[in-house]
LOSEGU-788132 format. One record per residue (C-alpha): residue number from 1; x, y, z; residue in one letter. Coordinates in steps of 0.2 Angstrom, whole numbers, plus 5000, padded with zeros to 4 digits. Layout:
N
<kenu:NUM	east:X	north:Y	up:Z	marlum:A>;
...
//
This chain:
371
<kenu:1	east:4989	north:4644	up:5229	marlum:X>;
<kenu:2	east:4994	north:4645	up:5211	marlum:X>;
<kenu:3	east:5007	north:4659	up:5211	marlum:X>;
<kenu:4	east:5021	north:4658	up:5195	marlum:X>;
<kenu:5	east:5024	north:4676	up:5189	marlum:X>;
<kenu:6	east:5032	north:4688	up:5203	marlum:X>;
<kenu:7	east:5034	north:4705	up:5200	marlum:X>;
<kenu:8	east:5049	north:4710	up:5211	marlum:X>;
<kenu:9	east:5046	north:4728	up:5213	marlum:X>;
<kenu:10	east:5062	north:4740	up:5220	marlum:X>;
<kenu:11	east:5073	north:4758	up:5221	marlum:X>;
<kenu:12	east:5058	north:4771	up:5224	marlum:X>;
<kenu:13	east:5059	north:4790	up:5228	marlum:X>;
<kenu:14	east:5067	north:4788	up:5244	marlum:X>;
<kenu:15	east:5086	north:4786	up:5252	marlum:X>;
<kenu:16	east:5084	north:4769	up:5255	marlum:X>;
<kenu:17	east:5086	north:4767	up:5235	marlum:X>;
<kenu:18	east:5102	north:4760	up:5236	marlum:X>;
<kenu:19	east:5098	north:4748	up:5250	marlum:X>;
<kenu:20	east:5082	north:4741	up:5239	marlum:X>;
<kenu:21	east:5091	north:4736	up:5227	marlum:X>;
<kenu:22	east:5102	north:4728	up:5235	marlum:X>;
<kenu:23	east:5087	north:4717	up:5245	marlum:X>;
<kenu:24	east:5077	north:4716	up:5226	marlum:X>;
<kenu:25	east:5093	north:4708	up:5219	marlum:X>;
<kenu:26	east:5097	north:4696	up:5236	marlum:X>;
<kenu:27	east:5077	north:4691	up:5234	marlum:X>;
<kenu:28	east:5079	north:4687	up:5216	marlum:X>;
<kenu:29	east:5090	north:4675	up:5216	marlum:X>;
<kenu:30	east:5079	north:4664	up:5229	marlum:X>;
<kenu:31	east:5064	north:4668	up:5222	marlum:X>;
<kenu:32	east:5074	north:4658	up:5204	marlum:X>;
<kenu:33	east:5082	north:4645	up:5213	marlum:X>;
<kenu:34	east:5064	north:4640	up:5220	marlum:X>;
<kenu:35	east:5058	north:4639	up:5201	marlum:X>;
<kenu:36	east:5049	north:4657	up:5198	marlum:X>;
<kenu:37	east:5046	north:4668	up:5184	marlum:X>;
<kenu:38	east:5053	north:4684	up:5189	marlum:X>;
<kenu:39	east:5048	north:4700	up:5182	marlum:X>;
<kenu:40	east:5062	north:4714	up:5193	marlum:X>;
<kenu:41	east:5052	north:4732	up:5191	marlum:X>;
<kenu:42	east:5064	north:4746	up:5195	marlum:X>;
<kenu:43	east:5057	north:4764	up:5201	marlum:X>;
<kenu:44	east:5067	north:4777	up:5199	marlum:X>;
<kenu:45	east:5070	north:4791	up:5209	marlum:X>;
<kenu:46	east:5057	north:4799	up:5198	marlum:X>;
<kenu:47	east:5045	north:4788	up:5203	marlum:X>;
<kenu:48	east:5043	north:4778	up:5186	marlum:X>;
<kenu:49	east:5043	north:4761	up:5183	marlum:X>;
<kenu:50	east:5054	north:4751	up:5171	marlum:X>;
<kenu:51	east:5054	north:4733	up:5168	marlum:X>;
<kenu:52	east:5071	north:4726	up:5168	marlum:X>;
<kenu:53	east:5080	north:4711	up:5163	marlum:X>;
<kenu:54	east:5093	north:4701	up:5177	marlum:X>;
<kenu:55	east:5109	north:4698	up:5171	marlum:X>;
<kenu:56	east:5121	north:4699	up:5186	marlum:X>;
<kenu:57	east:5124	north:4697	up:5204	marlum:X>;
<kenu:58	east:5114	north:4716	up:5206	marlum:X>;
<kenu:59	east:5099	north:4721	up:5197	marlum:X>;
<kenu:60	east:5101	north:4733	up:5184	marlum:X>;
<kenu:61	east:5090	north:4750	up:5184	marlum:X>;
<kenu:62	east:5089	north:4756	up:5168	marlum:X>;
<kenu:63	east:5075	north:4769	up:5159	marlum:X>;
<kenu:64	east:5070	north:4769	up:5142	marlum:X>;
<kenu:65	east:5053	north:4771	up:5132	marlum:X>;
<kenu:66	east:5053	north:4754	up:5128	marlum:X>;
<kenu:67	east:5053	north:4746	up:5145	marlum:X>;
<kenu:68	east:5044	north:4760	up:5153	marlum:X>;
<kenu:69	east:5027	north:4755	up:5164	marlum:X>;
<kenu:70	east:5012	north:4761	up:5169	marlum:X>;
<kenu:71	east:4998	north:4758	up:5182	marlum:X>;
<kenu:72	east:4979	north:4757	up:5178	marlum:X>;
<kenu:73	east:4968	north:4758	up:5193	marlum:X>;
<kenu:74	east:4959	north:4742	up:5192	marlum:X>;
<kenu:75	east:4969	north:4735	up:5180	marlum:X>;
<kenu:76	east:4986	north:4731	up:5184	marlum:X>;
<kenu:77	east:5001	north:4736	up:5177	marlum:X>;
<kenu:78	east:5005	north:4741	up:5157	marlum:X>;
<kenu:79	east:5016	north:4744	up:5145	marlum:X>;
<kenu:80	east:5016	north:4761	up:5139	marlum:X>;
<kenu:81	east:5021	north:4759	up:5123	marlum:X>;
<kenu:82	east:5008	north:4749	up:5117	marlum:X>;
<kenu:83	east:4998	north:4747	up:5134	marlum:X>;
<kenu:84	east:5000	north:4726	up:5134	marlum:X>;
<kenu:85	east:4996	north:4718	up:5151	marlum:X>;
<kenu:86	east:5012	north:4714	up:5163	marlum:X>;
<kenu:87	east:5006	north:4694	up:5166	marlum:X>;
<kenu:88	east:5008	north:4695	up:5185	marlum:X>;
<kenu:89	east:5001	north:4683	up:5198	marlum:X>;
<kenu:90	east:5006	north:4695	up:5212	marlum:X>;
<kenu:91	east:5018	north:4708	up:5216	marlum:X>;
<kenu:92	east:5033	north:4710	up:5229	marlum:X>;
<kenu:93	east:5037	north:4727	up:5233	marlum:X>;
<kenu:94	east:5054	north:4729	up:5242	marlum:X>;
<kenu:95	east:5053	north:4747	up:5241	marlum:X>;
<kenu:96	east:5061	north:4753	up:5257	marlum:X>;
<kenu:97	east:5060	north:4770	up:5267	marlum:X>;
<kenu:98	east:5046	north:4784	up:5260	marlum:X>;
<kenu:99	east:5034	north:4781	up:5246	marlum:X>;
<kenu:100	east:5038	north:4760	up:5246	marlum:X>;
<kenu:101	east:5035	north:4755	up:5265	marlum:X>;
<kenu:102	east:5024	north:4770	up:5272	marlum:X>;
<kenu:103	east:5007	north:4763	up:5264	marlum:X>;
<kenu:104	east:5011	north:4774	up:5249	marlum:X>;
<kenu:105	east:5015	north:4761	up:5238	marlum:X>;
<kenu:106	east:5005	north:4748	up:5245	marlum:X>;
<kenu:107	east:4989	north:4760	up:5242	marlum:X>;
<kenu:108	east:4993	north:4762	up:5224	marlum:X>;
<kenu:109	east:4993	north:4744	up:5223	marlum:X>;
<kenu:110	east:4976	north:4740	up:5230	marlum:X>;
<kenu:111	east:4970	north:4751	up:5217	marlum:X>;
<kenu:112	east:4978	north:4741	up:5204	marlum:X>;
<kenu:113	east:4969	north:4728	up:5211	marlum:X>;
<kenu:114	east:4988	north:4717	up:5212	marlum:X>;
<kenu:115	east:4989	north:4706	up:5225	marlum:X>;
<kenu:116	east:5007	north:4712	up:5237	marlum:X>;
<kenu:117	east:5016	north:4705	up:5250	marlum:X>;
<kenu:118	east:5020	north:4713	up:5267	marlum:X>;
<kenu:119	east:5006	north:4723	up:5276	marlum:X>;
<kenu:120	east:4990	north:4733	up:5271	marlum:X>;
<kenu:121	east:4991	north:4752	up:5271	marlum:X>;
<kenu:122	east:4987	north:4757	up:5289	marlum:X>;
<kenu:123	east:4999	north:4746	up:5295	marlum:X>;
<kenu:124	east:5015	north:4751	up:5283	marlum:X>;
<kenu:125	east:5011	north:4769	up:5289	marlum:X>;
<kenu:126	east:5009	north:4766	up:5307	marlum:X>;
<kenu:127	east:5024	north:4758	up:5306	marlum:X>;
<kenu:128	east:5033	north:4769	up:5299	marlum:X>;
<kenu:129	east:5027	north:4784	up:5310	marlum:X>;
<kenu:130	east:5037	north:4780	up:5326	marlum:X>;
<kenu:131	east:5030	north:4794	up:5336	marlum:X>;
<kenu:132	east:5013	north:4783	up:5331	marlum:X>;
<kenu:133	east:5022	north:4766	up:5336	marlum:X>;
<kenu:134	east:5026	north:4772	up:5352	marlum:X>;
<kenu:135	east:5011	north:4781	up:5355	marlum:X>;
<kenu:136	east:5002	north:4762	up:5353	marlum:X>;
<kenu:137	east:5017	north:4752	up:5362	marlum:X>;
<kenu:138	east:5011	north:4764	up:5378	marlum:X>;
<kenu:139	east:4994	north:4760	up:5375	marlum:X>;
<kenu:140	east:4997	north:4741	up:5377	marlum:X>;
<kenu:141	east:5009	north:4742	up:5390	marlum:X>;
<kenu:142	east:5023	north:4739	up:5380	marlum:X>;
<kenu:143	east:5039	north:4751	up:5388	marlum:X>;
<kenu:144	east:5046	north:4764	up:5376	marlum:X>;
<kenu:145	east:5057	north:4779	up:5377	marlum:X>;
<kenu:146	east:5052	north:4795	up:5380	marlum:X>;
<kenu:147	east:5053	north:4806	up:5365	marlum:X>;
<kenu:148	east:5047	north:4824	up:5357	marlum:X>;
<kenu:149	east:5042	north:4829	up:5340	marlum:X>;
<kenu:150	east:5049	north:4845	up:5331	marlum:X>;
<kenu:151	east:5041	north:4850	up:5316	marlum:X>;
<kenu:152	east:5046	north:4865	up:5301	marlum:X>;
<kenu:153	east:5037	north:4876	up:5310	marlum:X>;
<kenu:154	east:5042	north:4874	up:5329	marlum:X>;
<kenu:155	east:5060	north:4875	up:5320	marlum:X>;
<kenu:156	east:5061	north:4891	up:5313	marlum:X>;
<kenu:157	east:5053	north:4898	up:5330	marlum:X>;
<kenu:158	east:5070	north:4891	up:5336	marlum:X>;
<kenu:159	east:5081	north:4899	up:5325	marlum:X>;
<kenu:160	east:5072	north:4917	up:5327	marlum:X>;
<kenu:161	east:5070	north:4917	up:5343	marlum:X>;
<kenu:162	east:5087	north:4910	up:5355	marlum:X>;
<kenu:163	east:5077	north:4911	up:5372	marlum:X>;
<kenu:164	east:5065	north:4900	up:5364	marlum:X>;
<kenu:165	east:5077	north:4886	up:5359	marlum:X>;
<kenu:166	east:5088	north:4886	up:5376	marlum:X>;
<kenu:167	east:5070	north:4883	up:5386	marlum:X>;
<kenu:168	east:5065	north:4870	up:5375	marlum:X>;
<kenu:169	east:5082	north:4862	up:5376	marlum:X>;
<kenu:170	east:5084	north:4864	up:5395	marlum:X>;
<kenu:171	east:5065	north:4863	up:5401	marlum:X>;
<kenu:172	east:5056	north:4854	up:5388	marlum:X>;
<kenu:173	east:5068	north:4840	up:5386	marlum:X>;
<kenu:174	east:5073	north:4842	up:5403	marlum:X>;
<kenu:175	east:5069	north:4824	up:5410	marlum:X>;
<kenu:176	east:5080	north:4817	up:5396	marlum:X>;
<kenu:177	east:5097	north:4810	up:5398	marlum:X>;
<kenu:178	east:5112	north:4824	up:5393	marlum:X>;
<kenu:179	east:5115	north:4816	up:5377	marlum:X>;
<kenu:180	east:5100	north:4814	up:5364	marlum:X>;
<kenu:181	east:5099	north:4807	up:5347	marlum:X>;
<kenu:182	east:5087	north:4815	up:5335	marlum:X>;
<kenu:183	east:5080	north:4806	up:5319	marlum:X>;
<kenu:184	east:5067	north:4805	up:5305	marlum:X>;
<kenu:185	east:5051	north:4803	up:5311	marlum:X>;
<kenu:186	east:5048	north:4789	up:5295	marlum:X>;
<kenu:187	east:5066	north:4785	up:5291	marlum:X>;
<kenu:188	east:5076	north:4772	up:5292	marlum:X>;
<kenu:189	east:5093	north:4763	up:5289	marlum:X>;
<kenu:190	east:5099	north:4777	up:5303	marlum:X>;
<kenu:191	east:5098	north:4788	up:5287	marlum:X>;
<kenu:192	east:5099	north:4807	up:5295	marlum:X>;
<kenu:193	east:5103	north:4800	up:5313	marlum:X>;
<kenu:194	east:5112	north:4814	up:5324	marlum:X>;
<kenu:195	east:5117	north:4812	up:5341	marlum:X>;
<kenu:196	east:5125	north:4828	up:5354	marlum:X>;
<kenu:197	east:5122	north:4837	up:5371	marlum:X>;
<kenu:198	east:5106	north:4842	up:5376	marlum:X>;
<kenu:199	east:5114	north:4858	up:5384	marlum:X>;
<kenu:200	east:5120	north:4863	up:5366	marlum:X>;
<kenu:201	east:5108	north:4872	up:5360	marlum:X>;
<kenu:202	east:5116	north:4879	up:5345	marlum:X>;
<kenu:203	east:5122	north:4861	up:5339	marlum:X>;
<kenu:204	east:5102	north:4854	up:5344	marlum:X>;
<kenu:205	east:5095	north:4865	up:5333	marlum:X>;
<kenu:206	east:5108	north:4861	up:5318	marlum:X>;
<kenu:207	east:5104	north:4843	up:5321	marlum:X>;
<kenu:208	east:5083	north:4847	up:5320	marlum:X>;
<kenu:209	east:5086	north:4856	up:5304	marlum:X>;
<kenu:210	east:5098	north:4842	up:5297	marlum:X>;
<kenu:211	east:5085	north:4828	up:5302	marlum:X>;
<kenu:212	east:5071	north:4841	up:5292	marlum:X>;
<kenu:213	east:5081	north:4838	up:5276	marlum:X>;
<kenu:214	east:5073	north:4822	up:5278	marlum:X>;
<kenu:215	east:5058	north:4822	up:5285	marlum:X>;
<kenu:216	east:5043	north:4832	up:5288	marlum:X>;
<kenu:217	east:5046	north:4831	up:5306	marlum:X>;
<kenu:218	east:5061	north:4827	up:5318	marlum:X>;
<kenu:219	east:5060	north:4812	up:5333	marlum:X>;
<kenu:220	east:5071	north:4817	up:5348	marlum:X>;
<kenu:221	east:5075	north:4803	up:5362	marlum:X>;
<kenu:222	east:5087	north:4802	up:5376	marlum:X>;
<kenu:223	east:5102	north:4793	up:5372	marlum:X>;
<kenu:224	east:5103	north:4778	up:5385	marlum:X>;
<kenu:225	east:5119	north:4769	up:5390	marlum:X>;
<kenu:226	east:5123	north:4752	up:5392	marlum:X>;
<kenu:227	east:5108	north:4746	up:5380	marlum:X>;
<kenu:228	east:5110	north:4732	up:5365	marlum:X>;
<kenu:229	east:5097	north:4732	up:5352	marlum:X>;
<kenu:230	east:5088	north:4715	up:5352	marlum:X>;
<kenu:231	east:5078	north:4711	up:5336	marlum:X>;
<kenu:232	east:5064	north:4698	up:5334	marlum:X>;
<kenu:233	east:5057	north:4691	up:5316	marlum:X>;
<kenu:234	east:5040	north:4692	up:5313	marlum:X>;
<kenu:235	east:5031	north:4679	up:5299	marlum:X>;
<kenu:236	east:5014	north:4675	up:5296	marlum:X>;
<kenu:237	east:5010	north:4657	up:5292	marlum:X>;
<kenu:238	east:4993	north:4651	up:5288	marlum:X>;
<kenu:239	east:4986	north:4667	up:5298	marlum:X>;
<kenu:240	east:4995	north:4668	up:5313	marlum:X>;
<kenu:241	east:5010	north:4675	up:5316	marlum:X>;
<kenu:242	east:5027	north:4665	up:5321	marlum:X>;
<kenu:243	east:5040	north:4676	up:5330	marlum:X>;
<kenu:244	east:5056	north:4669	up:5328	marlum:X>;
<kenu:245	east:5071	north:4668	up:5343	marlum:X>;
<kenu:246	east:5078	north:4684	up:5350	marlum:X>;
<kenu:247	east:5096	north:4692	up:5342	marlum:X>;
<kenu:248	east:5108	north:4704	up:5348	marlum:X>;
<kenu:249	east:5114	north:4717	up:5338	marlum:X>;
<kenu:250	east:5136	north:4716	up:5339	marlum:X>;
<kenu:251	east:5142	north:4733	up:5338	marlum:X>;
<kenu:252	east:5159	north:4737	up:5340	marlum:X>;
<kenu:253	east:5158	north:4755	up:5339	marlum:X>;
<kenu:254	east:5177	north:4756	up:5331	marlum:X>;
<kenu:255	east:5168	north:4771	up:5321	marlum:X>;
<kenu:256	east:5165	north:4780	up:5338	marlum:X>;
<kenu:257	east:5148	north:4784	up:5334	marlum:X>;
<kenu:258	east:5135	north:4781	up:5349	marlum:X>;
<kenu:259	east:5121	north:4771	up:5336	marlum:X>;
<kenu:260	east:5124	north:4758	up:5323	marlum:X>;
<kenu:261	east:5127	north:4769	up:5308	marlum:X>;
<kenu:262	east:5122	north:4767	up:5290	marlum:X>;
<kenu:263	east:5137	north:4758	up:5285	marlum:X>;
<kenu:264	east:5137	north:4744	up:5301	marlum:X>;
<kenu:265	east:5121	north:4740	up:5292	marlum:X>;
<kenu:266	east:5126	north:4737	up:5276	marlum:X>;
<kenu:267	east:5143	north:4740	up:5270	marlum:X>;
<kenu:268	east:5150	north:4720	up:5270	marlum:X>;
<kenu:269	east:5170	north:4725	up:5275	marlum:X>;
<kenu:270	east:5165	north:4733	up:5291	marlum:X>;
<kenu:271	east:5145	north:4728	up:5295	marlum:X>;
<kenu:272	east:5136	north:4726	up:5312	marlum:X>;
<kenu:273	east:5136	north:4705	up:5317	marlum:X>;
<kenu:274	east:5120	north:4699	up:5326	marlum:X>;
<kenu:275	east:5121	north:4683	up:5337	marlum:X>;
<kenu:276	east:5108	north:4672	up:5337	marlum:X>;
<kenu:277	east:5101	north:4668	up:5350	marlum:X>;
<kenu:278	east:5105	north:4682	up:5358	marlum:X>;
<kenu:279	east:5112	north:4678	up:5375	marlum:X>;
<kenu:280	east:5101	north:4686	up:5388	marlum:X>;
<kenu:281	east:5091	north:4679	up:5401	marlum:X>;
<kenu:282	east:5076	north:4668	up:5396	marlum:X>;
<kenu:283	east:5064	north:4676	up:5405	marlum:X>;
<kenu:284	east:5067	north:4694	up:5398	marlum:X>;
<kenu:285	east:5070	north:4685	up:5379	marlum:X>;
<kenu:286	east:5050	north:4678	up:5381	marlum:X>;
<kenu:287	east:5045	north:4694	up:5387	marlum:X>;
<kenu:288	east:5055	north:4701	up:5372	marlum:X>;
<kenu:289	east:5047	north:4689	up:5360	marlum:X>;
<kenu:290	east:5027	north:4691	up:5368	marlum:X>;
<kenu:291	east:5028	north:4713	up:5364	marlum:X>;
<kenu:292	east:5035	north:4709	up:5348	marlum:X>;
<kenu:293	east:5019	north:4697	up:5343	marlum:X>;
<kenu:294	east:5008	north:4710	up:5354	marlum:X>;
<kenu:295	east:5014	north:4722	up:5343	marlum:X>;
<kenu:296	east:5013	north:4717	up:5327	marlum:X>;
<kenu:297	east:4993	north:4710	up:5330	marlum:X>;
<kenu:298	east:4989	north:4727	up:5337	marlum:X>;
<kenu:299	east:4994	north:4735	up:5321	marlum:X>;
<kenu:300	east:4987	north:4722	up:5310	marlum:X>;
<kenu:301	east:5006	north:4715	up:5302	marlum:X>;
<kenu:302	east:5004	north:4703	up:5289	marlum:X>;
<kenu:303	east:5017	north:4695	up:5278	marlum:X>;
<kenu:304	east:5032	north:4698	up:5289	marlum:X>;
<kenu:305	east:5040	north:4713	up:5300	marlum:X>;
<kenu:306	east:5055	north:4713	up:5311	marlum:X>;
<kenu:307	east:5053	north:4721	up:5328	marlum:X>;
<kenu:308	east:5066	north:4731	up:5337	marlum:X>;
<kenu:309	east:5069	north:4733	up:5354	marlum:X>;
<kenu:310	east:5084	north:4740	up:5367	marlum:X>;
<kenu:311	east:5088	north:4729	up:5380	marlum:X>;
<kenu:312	east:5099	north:4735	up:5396	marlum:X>;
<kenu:313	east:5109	north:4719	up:5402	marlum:X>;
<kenu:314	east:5113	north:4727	up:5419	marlum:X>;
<kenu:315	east:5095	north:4731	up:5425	marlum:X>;
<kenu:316	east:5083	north:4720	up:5414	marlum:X>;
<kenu:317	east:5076	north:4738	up:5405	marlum:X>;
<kenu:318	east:5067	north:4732	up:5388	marlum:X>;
<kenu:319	east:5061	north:4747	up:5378	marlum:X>;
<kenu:320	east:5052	north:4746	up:5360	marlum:X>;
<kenu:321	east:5061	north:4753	up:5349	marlum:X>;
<kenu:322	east:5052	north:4751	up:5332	marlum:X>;
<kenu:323	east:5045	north:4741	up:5319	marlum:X>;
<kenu:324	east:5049	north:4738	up:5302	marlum:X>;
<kenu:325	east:5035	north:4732	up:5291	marlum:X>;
<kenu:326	east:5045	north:4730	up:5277	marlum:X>;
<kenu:327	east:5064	north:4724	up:5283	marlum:X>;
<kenu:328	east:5079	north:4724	up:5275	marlum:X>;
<kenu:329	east:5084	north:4706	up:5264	marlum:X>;
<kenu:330	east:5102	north:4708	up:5258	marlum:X>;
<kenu:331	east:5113	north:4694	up:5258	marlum:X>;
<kenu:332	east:5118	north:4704	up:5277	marlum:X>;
<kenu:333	east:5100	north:4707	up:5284	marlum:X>;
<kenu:334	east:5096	north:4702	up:5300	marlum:X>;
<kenu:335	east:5078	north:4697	up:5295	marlum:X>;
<kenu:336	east:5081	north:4681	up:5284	marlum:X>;
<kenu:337	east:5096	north:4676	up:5297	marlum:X>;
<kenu:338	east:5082	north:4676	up:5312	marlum:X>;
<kenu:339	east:5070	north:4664	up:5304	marlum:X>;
<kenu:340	east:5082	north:4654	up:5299	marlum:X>;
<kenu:341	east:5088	north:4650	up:5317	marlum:X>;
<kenu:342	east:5069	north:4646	up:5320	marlum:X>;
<kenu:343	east:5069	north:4634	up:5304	marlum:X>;
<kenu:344	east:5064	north:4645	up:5290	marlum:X>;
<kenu:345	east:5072	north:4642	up:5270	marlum:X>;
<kenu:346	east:5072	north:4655	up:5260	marlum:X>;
<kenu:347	east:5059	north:4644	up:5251	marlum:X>;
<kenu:348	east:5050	north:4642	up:5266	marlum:X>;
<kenu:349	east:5050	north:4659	up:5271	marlum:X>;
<kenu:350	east:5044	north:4664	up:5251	marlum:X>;
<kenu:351	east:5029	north:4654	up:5251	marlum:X>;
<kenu:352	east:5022	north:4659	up:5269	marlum:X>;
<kenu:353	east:5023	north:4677	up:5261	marlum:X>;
<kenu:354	east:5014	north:4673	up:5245	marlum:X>;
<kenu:355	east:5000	north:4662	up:5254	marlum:X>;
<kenu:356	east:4997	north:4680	up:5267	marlum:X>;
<kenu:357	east:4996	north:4689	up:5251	marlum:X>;
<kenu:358	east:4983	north:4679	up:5239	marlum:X>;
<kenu:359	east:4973	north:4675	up:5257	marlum:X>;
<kenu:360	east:4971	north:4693	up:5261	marlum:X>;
<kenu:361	east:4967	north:4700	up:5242	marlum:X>;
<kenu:362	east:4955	north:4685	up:5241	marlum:X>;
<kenu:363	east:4947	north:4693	up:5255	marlum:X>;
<kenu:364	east:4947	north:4710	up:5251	marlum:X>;
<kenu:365	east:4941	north:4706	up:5235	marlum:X>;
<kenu:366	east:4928	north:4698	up:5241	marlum:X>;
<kenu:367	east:4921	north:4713	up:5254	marlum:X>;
<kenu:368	east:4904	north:4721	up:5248	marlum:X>;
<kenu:369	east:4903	north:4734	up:5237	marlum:X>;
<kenu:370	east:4888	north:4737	up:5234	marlum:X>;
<kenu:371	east:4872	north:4741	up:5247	marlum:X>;
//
């Protein structure tokens, strides 16, 4: 492995923008202090590329003619001024949320024929479908929630018609608990995360239709008391995958809300703590540690992910929660913090992903093409 040149890519059309860049410029640093050539590539909300230039703590995201890229299928990526080869050796997208770590992005790229870190198409969309995750957590045997799926359609049934939205309230979503917390199907960062009264049906159905302004279809689940979230790290090195230790999400809750917010993610005056390892009993941390691998196999994870469960203390209940296939790595993300309790540098954990990356396009460029 012979890997200089890193186009870093970040921002994308999604509300996880913010949150990229914030991951792009935590990754740059290490990816300089362990001695690469760095190439940051913002995306803008538009969805064009830029190449930019590092100068600070944060990386900057700015759009001219001059800097503007472009993608040829098979090719790689150009300049659009005068169509001049980007010099890449492979490419690290830390697009997060839609169009970055839904398989968009990661599609565009095999076309490009660029070697990428993080996981292959079918994987960053399965991922990022939870009603799909949990559909393949059941499958293995893995505990999950119950949950149900409202699309655009169902919800305008709702508004029009009251008797409608009070049955599927009261019958459809009877064997839930009283309180339940509705969420993007493929979000994340608890972007557009509402919780209320399942007998509310007038403050259910605002919910559904906030969630919609998101996403193309709304997740609902019971709200479950007395549960922590339990996190597990997931790297591959030389083609298997190492789950790190198991950590406990530390919530407060001083904001009152009932899920850790936006903000306990990532705002650094007031954020979520995770403890490591997390102090439950052994037994259920291995059990914990084996769906999280059993999981990431079954949808083919490579590079890295991080895989979130709930745990409930009291009774010993674990329930898959979801998996990120392309997790969050600010200077406060849990990821990098779980690998390194299991031994993992920065550097360590860098070159594990860019060895996943060269061995897999190695092997896809290698497949047959023709009869």
């Amino acid at each position: 492995m012979n890997i200089k040149r890193v186009a870093l890519l970040y921002g994308g059309r999604s509300v996880e923008h913010e949150i990229s860049i914030a991951s792009a410029s935590n990754i740059h640093r290490h990816l300089i202090d362990a001695g690469f050539i760095v190439y940051p590539i913002w995306i803008s909300k538009t969805g064009r590329w830029y190449l930019q230039t590092a100068t600070d703590m944060l990386l900057p995201h700015l759009s001219s003619d001059a800097n503007e890229l472009l993608l040829q299928m098979g090719k790689g990526i150009l300049f659009k001024m005068n169509g001049e080869q980007l010099d890449i050796d492979i490419c690290f997208p830390i697009v997060h949320g839609s169009n970055g770590e839904d398989g968009v992005l990661q599609g565009v790229l095999d076309a490009a024929r660029i070697p990428y870190v993080g996981s292959p198409v079918h994987s960053s969309a399965l991922g990022m479908q939870k009603q799909f995750s949990k559909i393949i957590a059941s499958h293995l045997g893995i505990p999950t929630s119950r949950w149900k799926t409202v699309d655009v359609a169902t919800a305008k049934r709702m508004k029009e018609d009251a008797t409608y939205l009070e049955s599927f309230c009261m019958n459809d979503l009877f064997d839930f608990s009283d309180t339940i917390v509705l969420k993007p199907v493929d979000g994340g960062s608890s972007v557009g995360v509402h919780v209320v009264q399942r007998n509310a049906s007038d403050a259910v159905l605002h919910a559904i239709n906030e969630v919609l302004s998101y996403s193309e279809s709304c997740l609902i689940e019971p709200h479950i008391t007395e549960m922590v979230e339990i996190e597990c790290g997931l790297l591959e090195e030389h083609g298997h995958l190492i789950v790190s230790g198991c950590g406990m999400v530390h919530n407060d809750d001083s904001t009152g809300l009932q899920f850790l917010s936006y903000e306990k993610k990532y705002d650094p005056t007031h954020c979520a703590t995770m403890i490591i390892p997390a102090p439950i009993i052994d037994d259920h941390a291995r059990r914990i540690r084996q769906y999280a691998v059993q999981f990431g196999l079954a949808v083919n994870i490579r590079g890295f992910a991080r895989v979130d469960f709930f745990y409930q203390p009291r009774t010993g209940i674990i329930l898959f929660n979801e998996i990120n296939t392309l997790p969050g790595m600010t200077a406060n993300s849990h990821f990098p913090r779980l690998m390194a309790h299991q031994g993992y540098t920065w550097e360590k954990i860098l070159l594990a992903l860019f060895e996943s990356a060269t061995t897999r396009f190695s092997m896809m460029d290698s497949l047959k093409i023709n009869r």
